[in-house]
Wavefront OBJ file of the C-alpha trace (Angstrom):
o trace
v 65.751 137.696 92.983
v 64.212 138.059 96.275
v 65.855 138.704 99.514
v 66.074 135.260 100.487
v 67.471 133.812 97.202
v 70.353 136.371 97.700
v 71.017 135.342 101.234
v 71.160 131.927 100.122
v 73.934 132.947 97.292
v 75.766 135.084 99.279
v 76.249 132.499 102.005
v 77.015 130.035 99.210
v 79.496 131.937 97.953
v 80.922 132.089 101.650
v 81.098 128.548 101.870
v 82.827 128.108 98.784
v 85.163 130.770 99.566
v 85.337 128.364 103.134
v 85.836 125.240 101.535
v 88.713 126.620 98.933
v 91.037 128.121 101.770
v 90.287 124.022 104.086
v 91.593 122.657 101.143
v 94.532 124.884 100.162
v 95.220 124.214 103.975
v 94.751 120.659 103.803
v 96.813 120.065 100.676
v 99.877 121.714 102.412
v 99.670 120.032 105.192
v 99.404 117.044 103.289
v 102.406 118.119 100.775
v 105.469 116.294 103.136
v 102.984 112.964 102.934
v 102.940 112.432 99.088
v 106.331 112.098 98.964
v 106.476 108.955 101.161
v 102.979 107.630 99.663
v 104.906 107.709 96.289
v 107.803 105.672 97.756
v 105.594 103.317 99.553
v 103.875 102.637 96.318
v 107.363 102.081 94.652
v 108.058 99.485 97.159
v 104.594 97.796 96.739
v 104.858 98.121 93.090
v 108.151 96.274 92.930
v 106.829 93.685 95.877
v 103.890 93.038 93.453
v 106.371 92.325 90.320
v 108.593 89.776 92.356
v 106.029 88.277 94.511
v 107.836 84.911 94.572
v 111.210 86.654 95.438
v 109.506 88.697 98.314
v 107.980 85.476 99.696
v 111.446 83.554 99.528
v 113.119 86.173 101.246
v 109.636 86.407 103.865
v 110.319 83.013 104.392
v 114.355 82.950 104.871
v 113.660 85.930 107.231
v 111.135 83.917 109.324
v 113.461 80.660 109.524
v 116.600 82.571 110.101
v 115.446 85.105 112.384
v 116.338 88.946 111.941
v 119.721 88.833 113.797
v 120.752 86.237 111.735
v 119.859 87.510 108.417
v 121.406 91.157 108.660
v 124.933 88.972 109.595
v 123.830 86.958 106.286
v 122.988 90.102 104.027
v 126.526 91.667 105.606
v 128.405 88.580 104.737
v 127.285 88.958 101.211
v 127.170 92.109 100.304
v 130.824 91.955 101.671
v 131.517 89.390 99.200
v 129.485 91.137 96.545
v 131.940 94.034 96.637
v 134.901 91.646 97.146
v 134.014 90.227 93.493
v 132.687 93.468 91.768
v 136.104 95.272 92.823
v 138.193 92.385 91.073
l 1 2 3 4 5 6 7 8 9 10 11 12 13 14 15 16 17 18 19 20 21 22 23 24 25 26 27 28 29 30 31 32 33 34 35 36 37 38 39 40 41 42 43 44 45 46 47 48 49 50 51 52 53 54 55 56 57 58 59 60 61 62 63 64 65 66 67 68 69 70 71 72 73 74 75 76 77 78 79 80 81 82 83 84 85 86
């Protein structure tokens, strides 16, 4: 090889060394991330299964108002563990 064709491979193998030690940065830095990304898509997943459900409660949380729905989901899961315990 000439002189220039081992410049060129020596500066590739620079930038690959480069590029392997962004990404071993990168991917623990992005490490904490995946673990909420995998229970966001959980969530999504299960919102996608039970569309209908999600919209009924989208819309009971719209008419109702948030204030008034946390009192409602208290009430019953009160009365939830009212009935389980018997």
């Amino acid at each position: 090889m000439n002189r220039h064709q081992t410049e060129l491979a020596r500066r590739r193998e620079e930038l690959v060394a480069r590029s392997a030690a962004q990404r071993s940065t990168l991917i623990a830095s992005v490490a904490p991330l995946a673990g909420k990304a995998a229970a966001l898509d959980r969530i999504v997943g299960r919102l996608r299964r039970y569309s209908v459900l999600a919209g009924v409660v989208a819309g009971v949380a719209a008419l109702l108002g948030s204030g008034r729905l946390i009192e409602l989901g208290s009430r019953l899961l009160h009365l939830y563990l009212f009935v389980r315990r018997r």
